[in-house]
C-alpha positions as CSV (number, residue, x, y, z in Angstrom):
1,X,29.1,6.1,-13.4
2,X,31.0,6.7,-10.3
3,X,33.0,3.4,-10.4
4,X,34.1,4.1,-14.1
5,X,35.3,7.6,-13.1
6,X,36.9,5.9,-10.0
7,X,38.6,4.2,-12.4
8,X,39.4,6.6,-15.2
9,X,40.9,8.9,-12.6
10,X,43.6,6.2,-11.8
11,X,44.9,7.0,-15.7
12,X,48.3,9.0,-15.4
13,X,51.1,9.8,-18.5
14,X,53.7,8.3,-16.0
15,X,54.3,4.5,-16.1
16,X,54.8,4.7,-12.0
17,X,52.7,7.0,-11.0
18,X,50.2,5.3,-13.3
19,X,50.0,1.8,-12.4
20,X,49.8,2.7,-8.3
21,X,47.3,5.3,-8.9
22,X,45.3,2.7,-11.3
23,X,45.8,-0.1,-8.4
24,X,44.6,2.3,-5.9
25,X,41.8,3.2,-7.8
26,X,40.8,-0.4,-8.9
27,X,40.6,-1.1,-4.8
28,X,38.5,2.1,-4.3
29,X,35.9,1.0,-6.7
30,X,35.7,-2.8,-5.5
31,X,35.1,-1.2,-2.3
32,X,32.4,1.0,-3.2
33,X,30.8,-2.4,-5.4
34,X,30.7,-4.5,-2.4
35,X,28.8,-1.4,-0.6
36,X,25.8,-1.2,-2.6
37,X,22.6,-2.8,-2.6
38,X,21.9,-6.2,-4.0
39,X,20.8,-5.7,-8.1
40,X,16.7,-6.5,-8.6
41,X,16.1,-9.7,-9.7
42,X,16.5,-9.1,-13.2
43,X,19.0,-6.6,-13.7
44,X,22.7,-6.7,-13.8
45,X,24.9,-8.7,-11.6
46,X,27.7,-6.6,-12.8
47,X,28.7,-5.8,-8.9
48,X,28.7,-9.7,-8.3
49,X,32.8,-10.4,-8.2
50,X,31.8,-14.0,-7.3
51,X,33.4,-16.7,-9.8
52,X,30.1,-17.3,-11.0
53,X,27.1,-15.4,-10.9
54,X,23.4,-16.3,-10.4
55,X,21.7,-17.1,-13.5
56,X,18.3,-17.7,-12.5
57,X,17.3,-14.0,-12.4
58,X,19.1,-12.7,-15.1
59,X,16.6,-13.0,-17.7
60,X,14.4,-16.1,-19.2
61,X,16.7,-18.3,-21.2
62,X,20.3,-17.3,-19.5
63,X,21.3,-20.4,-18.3
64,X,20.6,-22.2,-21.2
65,X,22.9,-20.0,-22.9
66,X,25.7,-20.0,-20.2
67,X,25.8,-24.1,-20.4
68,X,25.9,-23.8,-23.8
69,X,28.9,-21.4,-24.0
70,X,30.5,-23.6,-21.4
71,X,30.0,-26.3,-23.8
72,X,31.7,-24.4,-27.0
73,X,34.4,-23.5,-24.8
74,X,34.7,-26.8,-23.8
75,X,34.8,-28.1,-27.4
76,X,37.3,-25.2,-28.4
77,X,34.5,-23.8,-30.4
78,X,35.3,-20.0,-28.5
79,X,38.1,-19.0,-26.3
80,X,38.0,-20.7,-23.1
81,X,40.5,-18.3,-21.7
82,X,38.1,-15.2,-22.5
83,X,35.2,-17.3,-20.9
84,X,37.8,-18.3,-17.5
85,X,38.8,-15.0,-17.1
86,X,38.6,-13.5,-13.9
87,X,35.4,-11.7,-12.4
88,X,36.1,-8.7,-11.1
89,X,35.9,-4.5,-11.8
90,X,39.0,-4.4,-12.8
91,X,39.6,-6.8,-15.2
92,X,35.9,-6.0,-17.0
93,X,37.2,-1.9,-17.3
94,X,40.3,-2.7,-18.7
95,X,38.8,-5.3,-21.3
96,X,35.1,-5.8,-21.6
97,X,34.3,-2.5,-21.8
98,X,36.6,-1.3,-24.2
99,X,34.9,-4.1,-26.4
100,X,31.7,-3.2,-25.8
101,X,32.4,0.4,-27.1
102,X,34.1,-1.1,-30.1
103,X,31.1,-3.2,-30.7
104,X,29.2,0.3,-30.9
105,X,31.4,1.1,-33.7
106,X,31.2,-2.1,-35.6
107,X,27.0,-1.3,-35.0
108,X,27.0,2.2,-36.5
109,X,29.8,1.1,-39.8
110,X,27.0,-1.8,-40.4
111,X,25.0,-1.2,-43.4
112,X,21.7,-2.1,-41.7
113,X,22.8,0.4,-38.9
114,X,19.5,1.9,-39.5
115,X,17.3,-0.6,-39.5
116,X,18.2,-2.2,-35.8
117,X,15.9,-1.5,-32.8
118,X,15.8,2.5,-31.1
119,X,17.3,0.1,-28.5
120,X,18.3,-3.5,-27.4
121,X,20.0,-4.8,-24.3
122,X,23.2,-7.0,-24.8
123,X,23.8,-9.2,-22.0
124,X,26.6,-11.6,-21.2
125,X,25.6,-14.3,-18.9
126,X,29.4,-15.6,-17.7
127,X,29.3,-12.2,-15.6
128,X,25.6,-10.9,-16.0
129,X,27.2,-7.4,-17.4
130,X,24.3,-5.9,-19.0
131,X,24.6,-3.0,-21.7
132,X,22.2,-0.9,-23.6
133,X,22.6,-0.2,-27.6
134,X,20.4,3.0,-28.6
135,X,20.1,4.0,-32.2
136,X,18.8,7.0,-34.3
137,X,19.0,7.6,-38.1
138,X,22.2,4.8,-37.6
139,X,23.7,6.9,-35.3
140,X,24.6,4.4,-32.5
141,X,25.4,4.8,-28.9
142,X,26.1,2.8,-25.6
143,X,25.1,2.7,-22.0
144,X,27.0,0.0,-20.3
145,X,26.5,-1.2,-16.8
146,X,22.3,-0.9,-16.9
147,X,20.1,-2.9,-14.5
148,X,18.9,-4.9,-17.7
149,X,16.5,-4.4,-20.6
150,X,13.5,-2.3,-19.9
151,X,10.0,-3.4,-20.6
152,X,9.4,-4.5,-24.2
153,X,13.2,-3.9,-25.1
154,X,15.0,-6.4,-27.3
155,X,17.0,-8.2,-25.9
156,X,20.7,-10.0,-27.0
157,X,21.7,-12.6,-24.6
158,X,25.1,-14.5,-25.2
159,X,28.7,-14.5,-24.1
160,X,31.7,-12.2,-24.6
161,X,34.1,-15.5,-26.4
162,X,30.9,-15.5,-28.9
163,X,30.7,-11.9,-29.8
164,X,34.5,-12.3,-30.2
165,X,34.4,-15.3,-32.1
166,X,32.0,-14.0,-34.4
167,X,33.4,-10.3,-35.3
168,X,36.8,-12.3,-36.0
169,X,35.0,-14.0,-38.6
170,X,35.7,-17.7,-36.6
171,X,32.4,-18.2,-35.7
172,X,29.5,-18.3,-37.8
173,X,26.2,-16.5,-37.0
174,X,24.1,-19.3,-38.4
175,X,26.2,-21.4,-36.3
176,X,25.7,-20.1,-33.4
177,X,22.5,-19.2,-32.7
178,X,21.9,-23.2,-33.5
179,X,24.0,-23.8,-31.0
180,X,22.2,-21.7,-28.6
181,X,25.3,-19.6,-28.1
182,X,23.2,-16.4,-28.7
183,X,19.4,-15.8,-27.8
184,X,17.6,-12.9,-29.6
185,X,14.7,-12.0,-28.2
186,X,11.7,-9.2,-30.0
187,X,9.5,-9.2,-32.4
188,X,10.1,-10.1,-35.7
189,X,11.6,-7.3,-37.1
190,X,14.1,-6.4,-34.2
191,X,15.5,-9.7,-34.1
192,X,15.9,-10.2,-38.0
193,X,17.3,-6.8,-38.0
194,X,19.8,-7.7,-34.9
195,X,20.8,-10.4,-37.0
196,X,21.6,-8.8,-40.0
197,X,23.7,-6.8,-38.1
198,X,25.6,-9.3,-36.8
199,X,25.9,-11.0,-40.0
200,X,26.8,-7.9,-41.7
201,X,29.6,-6.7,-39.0
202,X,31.5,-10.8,-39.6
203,X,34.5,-10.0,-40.1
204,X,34.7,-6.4,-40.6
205,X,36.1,-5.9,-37.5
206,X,38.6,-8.1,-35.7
207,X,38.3,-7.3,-31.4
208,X,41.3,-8.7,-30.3
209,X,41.5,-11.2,-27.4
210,X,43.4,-10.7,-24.5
C-alpha cells in the first residue's frame, strides 16, 4: 500500500541519512492518513491515530473484547505497556506489522497449517488494525491493513498483548478465550481449526515485546 511504501522508502544503510529520511517519511504518510476518506462502518480504523478508536463498528463482539483486554492488562495478565502504546503509523510499521508477518510464519510451521480456513480476518480492537490470513495446501500468506473480514470470512478478534502473550507461552489459550480475551467467530470447523493453531504455535515461537 502507498503508506507502507511511503514508509519503506524512508529505509537507508546510513544511521543519519536514515533516521531523517525515516522521520520525513513517517510525516508524509500521517499526512496522506489524515487525507482519506472515513473507513465503512465495519472495516479498519487503522487510519484512526486517535488514542482510542471507535469500537462500535468494528465488528459484533469488539468491545466486549477491548474491556476485557483492558481488564487483563489491568490485572498484569498481558503487557499493559504493549496495550498503552502509542496510536499512530509509525509506531504500528515499525512493530505491529513486523509481528503480524511473523505470526504468518508461526501459521505456516503449525502442524494443522493445513487444516485452517482459505482465509480469516485477525483483528485487534485497541487500534482496529485489521489483517487478512489466506492459506493453500499450508502455504500461508498475509494482507495487512484490509477494510475487515469479507462476507462469511472467519473472523479472530483479540488484542496484540494477547497474541503476544500467548506465542510466548505466558498465556494460555484455554485461558483466554474464557476470559473473553479472544473471540473466534465461523463455523465449527474454522474455529476449532483456528484454535488448534493457536494451541499448536504456544510457544514455538517467542515475538518479542518492545
Amino acid at each position: 500500500m502507498l503508506f507502507e511504501q511511503l514508509l519503506l522508502s524512508g529505509v537507508s544503510a546510513h544511521p543519519e541519512t536514515g533516521r531523517v529520511r525515516r522521520n520525513l517519511a513517517a510525516v508524509l504518510a500521517l499526512a496522506l492518513l489524515g487525507s482519506l476518506a472515513a473507513p465503512a462502518a465495519i472495516g479498519c480504523s487503522f487510519h484512526n491515530v486517535l488514542p482510542e478508536p471507535k469500537l462500535d463498528g468494528m465488528y459484533p463482539g469488539s468491545l466486549s473484547v477491548a474491556v476485557a483486554l483492558r481488564n487483563a492488562a489491568n490485572k498484569g495478565v498481558v503487557d499493559a505497556a504493549v496495550l498503552d502504546a502509542p496510536r499512530n503509523v509509525a509506531t504500528l510499521f515499525m512493530y505491529t506489522m513486523p509481528r503480524l508477518r511473523e505470526f504468518r510464519k508461526v501459521l505456516a510451521g503449525s502442524a494443522v497449517a493445513a487444516e485452517l480456513p482459505a482465509s480469516f480476518s485477525l483483528g485487534y480492537v485497541e487500534s482496529g488494525l485489521w489483517t487478512r490470513y489466506s492459506q493453500s495446501a499450508g502455504n500461508i500468506e498475509d494482507k495487512i491493513h484490509t477494510d475487515g473480514p469479507s462476507a462469511r470470512e472467519a473472523v479472530m478478534l483479540t488484542g496484540e498483548p494477547v497474541l503476544l502473550a500467548i506465542l510466548a507461552g505466558d498465556l494460555p489459550v484455554e485461558r483466554a478465550l474464557a476470559d473473553g480475551l479472544i473471540l473466534i467467530e465461523g463455523n465449527e470447523t474454522e474455529k476449532a481449526a483456528l484454535r488448534a493453531a493457536l494451541e499448536d504455535t504456544t510457544p514455538v515461537m517467542r515475538i518479542s515485546n518492545r
